[in-house]
Each structure stands twice: as structure tokens, then as C-alpha cells.
C-alpha positions as CSV (number, residue, x, y, z in Angstrom):
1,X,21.2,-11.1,36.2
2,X,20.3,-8.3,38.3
3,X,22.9,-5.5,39.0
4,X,23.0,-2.8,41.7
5,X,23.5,0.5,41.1
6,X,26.5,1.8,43.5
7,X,25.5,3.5,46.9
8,X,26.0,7.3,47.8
9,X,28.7,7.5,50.3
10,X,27.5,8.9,53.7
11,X,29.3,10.7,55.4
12,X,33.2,11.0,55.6
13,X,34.0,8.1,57.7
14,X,32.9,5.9,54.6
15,X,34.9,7.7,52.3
16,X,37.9,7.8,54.2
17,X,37.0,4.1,54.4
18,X,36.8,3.4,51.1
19,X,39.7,5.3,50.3
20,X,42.0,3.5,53.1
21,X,41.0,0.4,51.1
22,X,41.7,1.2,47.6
23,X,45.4,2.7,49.2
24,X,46.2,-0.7,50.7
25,X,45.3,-2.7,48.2
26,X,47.7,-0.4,45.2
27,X,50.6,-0.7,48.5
28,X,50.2,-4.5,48.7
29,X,50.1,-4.8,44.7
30,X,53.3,-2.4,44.7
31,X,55.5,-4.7,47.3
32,X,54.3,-7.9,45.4
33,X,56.1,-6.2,42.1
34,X,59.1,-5.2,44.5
35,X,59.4,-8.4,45.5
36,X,59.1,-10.3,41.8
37,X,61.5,-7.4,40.5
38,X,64.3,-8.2,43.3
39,X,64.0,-11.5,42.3
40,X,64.5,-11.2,38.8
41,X,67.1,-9.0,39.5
42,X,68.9,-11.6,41.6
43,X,68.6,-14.1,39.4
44,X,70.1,-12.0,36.6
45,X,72.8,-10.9,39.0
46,X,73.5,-14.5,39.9
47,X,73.4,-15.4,36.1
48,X,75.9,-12.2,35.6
49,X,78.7,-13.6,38.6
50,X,78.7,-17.2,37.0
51,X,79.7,-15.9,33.6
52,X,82.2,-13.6,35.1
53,X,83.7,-16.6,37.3
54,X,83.5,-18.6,33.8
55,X,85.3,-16.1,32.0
56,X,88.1,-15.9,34.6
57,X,88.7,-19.1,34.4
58,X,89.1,-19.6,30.9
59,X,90.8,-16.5,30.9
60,X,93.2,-18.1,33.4
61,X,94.0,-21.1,31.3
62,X,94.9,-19.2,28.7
63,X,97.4,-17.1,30.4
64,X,98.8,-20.2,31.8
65,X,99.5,-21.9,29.0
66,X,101.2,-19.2,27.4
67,X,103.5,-19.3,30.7
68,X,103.9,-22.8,29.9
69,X,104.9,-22.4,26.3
70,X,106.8,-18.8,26.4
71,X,110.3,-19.0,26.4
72,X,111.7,-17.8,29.8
């Protein structure tokens, strides 16, 4: 296997070049672990609501039931 040796840049144009693509490529991998973390944190906020709602409404039984039984 034969490998190159890297090139001298030439000139400022290629550097700037180089460096506009190294910067877009760390943006695009920061907004694809935006997105991923949002959606985590959706689904753990989604995951959070339902056990609230659950809770409620077992909380809600109970206090009905002790309506139901207490003497009035």
C-alpha cells in the first residue's frame, strides 16, 4: 500500500478552504447531536407527563373513595 505524504498548502485561498471545511463539517456534526439530544429529551419529557397523568389519576381514585366512605 502506497501512502502520500500531505501537500503544502499554497497560498491562503487553500487554507481558508480547508478551514471552511473542517468548520462545516464540526457545525453539521454539532446540529446532528442537537437534534438526537431534543429528541431524547422529548421522549423523556413525554415519558415524565404520562407518569404524572398516571399518578393523578390514581391519586384521584383515592381521594374519591375516601369521599365515598367518609362520613358526611
Amino acid at each position: 500500500m502506497h501512502v502520500h505524504p500531505p501537500k503544502p498548502v499554497h497560498g491562503w485561498r487553500e487554507f481558508l478552504n480547508e478551514v471552511a471545511i473542517i468548520v462545516v463539517g464540526i457545525l453539521i456534526a454539532l446540529a446532528a447531536e442537537n437534534i438526537v439530544e431534543r429528541m431524547r429529551w422529548n421522549e423523556e419529557a413525554d415519558h415524565a407527563t404520562e407518569s404524572v397523568k398516571d399518578e393523578l389519576e390514581t391519586a384521584a381514585v383515592y381521594a374519591w373513595e375516601r369521599m365515598a366512605i367518609s362520613p358526611a
